[in-house]
PARO-363655 format. One record per residue: residue number from 0; x, y, z of N, C-alpha, C in turn; residue in one letter. Coordinates in steps of 0.1 Angstrom, whole numbers, plus 5000, padded with zeros to 4 digits. Example, Ala and Ser with C-alpha at 12.3 -4.5 7.8 and 13.67 -1.06 7.14 Angstrom:
# PARO-363655
0; 5132; 4943; 5078; 5123; 4955; 5078; 5132; 4967; 5078; A
1; 5128; 4978; 5071; 5137; 4989; 5071; 5129; 5000; 5079; S
# end
This chain:
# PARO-363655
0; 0545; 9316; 5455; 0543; 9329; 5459; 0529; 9334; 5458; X
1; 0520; 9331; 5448; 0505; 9337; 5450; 0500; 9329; 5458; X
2; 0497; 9319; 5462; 0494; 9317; 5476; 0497; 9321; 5488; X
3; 0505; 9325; 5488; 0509; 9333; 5498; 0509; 9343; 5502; X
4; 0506; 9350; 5490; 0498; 9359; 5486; 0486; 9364; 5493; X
5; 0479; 9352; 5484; 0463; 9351; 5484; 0463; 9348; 5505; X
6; 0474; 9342; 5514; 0467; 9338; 5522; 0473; 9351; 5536; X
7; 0480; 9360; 5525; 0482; 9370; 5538; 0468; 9381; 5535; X
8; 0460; 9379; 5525; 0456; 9392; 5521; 0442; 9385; 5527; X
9; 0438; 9372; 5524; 0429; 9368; 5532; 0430; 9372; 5553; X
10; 0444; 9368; 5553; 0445; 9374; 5569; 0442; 9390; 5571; X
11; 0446; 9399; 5559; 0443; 9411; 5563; 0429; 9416; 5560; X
12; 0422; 9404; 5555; 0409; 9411; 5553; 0400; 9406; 5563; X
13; 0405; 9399; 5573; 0400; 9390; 5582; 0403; 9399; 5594; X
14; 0413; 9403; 5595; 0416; 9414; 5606; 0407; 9431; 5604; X
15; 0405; 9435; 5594; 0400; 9446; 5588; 0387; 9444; 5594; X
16; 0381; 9430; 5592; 0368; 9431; 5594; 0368; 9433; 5610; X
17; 0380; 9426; 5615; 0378; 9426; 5634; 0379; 9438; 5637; X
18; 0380; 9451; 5634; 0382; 9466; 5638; 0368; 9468; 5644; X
19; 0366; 9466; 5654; 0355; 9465; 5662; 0349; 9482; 5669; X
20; 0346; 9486; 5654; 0340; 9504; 5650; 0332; 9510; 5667; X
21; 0318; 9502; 5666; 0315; 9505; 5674; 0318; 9504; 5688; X
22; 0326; 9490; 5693; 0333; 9494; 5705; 0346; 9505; 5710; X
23; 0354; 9502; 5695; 0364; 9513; 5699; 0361; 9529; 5701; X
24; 0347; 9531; 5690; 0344; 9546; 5692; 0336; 9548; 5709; X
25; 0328; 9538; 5712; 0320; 9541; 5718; 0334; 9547; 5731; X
26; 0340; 9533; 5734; 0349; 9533; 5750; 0363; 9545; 5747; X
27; 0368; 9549; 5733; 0378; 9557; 5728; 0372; 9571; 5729; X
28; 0360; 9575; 5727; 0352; 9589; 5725; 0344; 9596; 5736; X
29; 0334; 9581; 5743; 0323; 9583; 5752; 0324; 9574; 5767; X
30; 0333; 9565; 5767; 0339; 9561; 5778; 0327; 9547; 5780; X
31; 0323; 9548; 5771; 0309; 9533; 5771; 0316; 9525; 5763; X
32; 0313; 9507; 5769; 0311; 9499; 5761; 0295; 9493; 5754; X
33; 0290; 9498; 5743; 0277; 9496; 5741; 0275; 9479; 5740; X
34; 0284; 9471; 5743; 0281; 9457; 5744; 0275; 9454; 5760; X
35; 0271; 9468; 5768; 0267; 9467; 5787; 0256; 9472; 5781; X
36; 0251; 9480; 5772; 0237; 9484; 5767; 0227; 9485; 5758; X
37; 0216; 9487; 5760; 0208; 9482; 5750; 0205; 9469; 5742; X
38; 0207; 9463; 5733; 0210; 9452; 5729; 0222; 9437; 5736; X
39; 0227; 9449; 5736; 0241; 9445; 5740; 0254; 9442; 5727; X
40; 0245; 9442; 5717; 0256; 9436; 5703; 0264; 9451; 5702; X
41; 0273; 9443; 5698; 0287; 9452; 5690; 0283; 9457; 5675; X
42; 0273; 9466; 5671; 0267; 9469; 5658; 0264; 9483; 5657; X
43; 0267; 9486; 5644; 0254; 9501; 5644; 0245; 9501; 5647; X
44; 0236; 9493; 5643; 0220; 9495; 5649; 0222; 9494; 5667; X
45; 0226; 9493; 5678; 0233; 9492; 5688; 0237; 9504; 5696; X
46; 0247; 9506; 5684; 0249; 9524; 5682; 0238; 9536; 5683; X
47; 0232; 9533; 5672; 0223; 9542; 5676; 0213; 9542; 5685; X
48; 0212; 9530; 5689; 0202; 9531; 5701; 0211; 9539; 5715; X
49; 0221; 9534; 5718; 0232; 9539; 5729; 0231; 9553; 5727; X
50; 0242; 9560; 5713; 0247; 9569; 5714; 0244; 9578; 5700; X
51; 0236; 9571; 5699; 0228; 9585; 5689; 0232; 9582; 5677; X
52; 0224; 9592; 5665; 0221; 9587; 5649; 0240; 9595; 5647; X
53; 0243; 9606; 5651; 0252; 9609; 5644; 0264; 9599; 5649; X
54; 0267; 9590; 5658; 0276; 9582; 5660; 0275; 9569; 5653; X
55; 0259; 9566; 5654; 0256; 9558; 5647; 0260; 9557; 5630; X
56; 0255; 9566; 5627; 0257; 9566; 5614; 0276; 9565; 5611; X
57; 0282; 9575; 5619; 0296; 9569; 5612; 0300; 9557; 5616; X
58; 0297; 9552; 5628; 0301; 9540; 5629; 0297; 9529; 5616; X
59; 0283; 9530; 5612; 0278; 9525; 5602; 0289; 9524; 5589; X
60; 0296; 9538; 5590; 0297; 9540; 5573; 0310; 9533; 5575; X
61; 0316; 9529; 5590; 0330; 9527; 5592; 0332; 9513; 5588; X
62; 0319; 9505; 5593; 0317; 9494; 5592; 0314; 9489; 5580; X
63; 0306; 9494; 5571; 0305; 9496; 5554; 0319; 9494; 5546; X
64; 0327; 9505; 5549; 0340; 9503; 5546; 0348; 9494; 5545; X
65; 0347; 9487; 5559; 0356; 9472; 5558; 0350; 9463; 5550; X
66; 0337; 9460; 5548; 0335; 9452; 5534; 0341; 9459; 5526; X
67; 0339; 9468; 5520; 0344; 9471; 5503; 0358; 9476; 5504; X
68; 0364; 9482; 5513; 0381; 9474; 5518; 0385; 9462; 5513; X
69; 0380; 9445; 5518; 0383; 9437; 5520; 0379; 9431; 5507; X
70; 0369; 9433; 5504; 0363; 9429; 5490; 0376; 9434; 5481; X
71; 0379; 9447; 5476; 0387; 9452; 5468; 0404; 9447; 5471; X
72; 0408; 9443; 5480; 0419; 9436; 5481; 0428; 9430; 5471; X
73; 0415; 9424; 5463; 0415; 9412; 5448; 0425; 9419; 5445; X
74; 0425; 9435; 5442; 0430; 9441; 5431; 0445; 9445; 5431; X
75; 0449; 9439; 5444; 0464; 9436; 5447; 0473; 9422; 5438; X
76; 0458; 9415; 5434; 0469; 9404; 5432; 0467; 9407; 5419; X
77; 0477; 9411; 5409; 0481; 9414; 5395; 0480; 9399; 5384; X
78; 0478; 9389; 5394; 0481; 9376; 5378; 0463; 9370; 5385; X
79; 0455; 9380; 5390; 0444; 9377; 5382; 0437; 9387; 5375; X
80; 0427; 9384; 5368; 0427; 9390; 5355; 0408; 9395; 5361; X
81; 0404; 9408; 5362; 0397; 9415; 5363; 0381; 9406; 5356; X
82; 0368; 9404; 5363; 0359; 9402; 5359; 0357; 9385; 5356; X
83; 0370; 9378; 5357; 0372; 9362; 5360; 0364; 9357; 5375; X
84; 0356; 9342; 5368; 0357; 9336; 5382; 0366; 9337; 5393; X
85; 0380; 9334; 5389; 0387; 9333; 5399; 0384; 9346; 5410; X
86; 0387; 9360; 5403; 0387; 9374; 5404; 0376; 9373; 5419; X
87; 0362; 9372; 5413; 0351; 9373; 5420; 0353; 9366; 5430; X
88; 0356; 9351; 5430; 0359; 9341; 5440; 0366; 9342; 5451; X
89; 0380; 9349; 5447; 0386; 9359; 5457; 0381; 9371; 5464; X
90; 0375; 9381; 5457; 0368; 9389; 5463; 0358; 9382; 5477; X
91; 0348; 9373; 5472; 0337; 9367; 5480; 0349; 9361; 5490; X
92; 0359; 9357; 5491; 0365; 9349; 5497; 0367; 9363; 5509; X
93; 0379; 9371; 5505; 0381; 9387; 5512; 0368; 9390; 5522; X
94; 0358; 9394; 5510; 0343; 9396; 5519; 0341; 9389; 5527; X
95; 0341; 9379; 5527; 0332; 9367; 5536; 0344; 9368; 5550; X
96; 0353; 9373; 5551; 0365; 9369; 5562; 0367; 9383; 5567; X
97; 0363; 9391; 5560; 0357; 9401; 5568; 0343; 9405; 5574; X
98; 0334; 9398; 5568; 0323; 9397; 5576; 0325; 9387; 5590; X
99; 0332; 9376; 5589; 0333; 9368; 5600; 0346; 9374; 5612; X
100; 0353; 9383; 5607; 0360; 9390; 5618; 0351; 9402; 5626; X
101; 0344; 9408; 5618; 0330; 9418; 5623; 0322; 9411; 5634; X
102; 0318; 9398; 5631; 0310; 9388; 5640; 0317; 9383; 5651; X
103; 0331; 9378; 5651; 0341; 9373; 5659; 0356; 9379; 5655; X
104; 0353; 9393; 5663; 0370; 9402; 5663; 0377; 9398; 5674; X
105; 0387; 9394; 5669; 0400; 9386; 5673; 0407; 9398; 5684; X
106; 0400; 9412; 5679; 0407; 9423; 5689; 0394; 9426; 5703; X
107; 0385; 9417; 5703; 0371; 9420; 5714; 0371; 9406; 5718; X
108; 0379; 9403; 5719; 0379; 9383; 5724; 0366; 9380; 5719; X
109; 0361; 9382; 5704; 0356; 9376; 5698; 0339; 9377; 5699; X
110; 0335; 9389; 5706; 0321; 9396; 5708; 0325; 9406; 5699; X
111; 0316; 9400; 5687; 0313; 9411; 5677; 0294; 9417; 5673; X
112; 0295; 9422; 5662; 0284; 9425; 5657; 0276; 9412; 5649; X
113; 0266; 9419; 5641; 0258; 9410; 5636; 0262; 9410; 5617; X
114; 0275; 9419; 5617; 0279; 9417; 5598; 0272; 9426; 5590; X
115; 0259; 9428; 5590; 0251; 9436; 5581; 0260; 9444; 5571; X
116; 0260; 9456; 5577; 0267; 9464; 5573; 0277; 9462; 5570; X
117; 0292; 9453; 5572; 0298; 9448; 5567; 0299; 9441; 5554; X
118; 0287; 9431; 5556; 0286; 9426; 5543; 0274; 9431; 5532; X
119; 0271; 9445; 5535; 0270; 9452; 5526; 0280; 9458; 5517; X
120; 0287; 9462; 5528; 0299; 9468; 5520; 0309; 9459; 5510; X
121; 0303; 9442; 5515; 0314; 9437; 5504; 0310; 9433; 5495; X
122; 0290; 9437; 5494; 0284; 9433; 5484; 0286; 9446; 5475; X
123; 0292; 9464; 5477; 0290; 9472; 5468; 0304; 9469; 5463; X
124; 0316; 9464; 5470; 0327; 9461; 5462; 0324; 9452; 5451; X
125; 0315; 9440; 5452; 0311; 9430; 5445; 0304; 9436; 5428; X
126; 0292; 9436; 5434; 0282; 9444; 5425; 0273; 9453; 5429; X
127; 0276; 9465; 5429; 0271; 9479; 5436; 0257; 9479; 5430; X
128; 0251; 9478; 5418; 0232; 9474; 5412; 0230; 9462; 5421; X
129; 0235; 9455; 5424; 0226; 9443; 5435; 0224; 9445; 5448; X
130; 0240; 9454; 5451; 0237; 9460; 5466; 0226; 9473; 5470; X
131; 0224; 9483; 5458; 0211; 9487; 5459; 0200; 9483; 5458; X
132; 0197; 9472; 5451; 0185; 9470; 5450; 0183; 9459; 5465; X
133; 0193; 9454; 5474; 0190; 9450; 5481; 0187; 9462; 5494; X
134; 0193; 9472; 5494; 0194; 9482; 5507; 0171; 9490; 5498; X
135; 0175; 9490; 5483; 0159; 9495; 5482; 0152; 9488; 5493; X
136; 0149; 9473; 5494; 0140; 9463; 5496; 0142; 9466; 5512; X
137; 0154; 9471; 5519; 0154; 9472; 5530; 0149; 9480; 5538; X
138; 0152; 9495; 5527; 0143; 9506; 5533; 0126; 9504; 5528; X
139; 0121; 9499; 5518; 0110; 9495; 5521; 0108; 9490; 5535; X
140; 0109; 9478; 5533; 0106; 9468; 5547; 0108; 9474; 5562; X
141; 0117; 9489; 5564; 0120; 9493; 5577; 0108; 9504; 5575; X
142; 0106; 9517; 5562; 0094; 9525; 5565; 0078; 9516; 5566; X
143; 0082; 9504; 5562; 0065; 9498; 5568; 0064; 9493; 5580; X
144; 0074; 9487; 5586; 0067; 9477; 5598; 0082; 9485; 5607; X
145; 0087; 9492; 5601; 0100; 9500; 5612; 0105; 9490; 5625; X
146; 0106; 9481; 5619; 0117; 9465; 5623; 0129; 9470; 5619; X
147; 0141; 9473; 5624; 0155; 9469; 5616; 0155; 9452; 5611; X
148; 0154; 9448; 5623; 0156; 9433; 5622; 0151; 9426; 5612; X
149; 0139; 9430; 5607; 0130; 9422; 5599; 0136; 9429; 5585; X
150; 0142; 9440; 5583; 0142; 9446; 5572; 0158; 9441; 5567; X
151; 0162; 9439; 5578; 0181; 9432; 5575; 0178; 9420; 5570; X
152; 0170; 9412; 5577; 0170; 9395; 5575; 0160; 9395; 5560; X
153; 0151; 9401; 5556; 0148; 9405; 5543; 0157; 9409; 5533; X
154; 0160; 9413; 5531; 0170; 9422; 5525; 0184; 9414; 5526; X
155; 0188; 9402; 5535; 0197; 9392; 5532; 0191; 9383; 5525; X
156; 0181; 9380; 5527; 0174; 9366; 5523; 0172; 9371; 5503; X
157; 0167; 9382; 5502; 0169; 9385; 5486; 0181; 9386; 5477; X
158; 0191; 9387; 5483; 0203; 9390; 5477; 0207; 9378; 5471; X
159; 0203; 9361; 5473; 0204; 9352; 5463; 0196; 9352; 5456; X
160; 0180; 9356; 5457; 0170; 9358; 5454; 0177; 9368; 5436; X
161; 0178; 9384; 5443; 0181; 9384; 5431; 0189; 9383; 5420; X
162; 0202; 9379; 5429; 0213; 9374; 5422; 0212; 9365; 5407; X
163; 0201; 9351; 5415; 0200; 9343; 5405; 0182; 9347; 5392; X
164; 0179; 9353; 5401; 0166; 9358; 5390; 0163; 9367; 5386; X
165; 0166; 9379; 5390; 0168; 9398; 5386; 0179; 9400; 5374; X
166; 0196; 9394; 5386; 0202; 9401; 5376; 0212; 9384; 5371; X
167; 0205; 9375; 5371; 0209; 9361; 5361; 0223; 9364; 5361; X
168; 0225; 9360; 5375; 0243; 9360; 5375; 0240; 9342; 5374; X
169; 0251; 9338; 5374; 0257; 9322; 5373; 0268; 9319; 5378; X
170; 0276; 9321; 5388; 0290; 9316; 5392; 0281; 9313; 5400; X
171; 0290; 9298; 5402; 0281; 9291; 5416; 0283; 9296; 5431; X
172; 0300; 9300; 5428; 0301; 9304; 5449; 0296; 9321; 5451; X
173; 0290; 9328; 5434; 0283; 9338; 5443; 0271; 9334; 5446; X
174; 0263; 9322; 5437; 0254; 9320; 5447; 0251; 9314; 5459; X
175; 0262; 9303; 5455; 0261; 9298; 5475; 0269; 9306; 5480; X
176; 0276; 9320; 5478; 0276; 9327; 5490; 0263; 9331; 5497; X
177; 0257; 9335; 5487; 0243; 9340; 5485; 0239; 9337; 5500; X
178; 0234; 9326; 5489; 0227; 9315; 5502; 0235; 9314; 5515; X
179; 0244; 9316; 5518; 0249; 9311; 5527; 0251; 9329; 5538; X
180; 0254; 9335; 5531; 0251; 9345; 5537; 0238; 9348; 5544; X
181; 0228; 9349; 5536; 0212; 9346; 5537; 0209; 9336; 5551; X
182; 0219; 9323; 5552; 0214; 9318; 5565; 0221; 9322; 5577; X
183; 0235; 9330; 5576; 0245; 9332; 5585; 0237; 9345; 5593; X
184; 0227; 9355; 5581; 0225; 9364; 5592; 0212; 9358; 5597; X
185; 0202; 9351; 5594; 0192; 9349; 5598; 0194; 9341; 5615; X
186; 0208; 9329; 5614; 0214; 9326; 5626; 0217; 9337; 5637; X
187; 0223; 9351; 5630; 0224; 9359; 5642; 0216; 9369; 5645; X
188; 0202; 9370; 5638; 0192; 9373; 5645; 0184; 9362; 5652; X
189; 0187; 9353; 5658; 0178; 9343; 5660; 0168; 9349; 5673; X
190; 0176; 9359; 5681; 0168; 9365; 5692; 0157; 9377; 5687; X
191; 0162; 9383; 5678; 0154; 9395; 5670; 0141; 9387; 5662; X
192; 0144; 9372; 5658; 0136; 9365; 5650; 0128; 9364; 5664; X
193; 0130; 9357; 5676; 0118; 9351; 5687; 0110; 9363; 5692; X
194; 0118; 9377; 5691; 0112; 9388; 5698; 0100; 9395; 5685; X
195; 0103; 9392; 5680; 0095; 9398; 5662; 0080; 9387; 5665; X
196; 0084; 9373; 5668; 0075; 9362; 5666; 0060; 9365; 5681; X
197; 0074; 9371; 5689; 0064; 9373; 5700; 0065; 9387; 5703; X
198; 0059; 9398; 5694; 0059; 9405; 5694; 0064; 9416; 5703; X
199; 0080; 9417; 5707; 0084; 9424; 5716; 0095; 9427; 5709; X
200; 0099; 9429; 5695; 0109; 9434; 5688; 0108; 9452; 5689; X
201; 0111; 9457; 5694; 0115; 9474; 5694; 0120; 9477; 5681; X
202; 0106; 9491; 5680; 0106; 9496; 5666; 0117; 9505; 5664; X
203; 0120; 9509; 5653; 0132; 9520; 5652; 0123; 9531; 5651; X
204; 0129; 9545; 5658; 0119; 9556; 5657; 0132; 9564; 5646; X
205; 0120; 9562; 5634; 0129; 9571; 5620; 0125; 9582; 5623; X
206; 0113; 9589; 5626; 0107; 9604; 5625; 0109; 9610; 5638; X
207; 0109; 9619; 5642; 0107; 9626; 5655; 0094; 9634; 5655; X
208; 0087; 9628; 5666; 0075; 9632; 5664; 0070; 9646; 5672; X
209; 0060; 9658; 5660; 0064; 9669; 5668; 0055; 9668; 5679; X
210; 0059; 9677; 5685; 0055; 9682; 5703; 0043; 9693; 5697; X
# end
């Protein structure tokens, strides 16, 4: 029976993640599919280029949620025991299957987003001090060179970074989540990486500039 358990809660954290925020709000509210504009990705940053910071932003916080939803799941199954490998293992397991429903939603024939935000959120379910000090590192990196792209893929690439040298965690699958997270989003910016390289990555405009 705990497998079975363990393999429906993995299915629901897998479906959680496929709730495809920004499509549904966009074509449910505004009659757009932002996957025809702009970028074209199924993402908040996406969002706000289409349909503005205040859609943006909830979509954002919608998409936040399903990580730390999916992450917290663990806390259904009663015969494991709080702050155990196993515990965490499960968690990363939840997180990670909702990050990959976010990327490939089973309800968008499989045009999803880029995760970010997702797997933030199942890093504050995880360990909420690692997940700020990785979103610090990110708002650094977006008020200097005002890249999203550059400031996401930063800001993924640290989170094994500090894991194993800031805050001297030691379970091995949070660090080869780490890592592995670290290469999964760098793979789905590989276009934001060629446009950055050849200088045609579009800046985020954080300030409004006065008139």
């Amino acid at each position: 029976m705990d497998i079975v358990l363990i393999i429906i809660l993995a299915l629901v954290a897998y479906l959680l993640g496929s709730i495809p925020s920004s499509v549904w709000v966009g074509k449910g509210y505004f009659g757009v599919d932002i996957r025809d504009y702009g970028s074209g990705n199924a993402g908040a940053t996406n969002t706000f280029r289409v349909l503005g910071k205040q859609v943006g932003t909830f979509v954002l916080l919608l998409d936040i949620v399903k990580g730390i939803t999916a992450s917290s799941l663990v806390h259904y199954l009663a015969f494991v025991e709080h702050g155990t490998d196993q515990f965490i293992n499960l968690q990363l397991l939840f997180g990670l299957l909702a990050v990959v429903g976010h990327i490939f939603p089973v309800f968008e024939n499989f045009r999803g987003g880029k995760g970010i935000a997702t797997l933030f959120g199942m890093l504050i379910g995880i360990h909420y001090v690692l997940a700020l000090a990785c979103v610090a590192l990110f708002i650094v990196v977006l008020l200097s060179t005002k890249y999203v792209s550059l400031s996401s893929i930063l800001a993924a690439i640290s989170f094994p970074i500090f894991t194993i040298f800031v805050f001297k965690r030691d379970e091995p699958l949070l660090i080869a989540f780490g890592i592995v997270a670290a290469v999964l989003v760098v793979l789905t910016h590989k276009k934001n990486i060629t446009r950055l390289l050849n200088g045609e990555e579009s800046k985020a405009k954080l300030f409004r500039s006065k008139q």
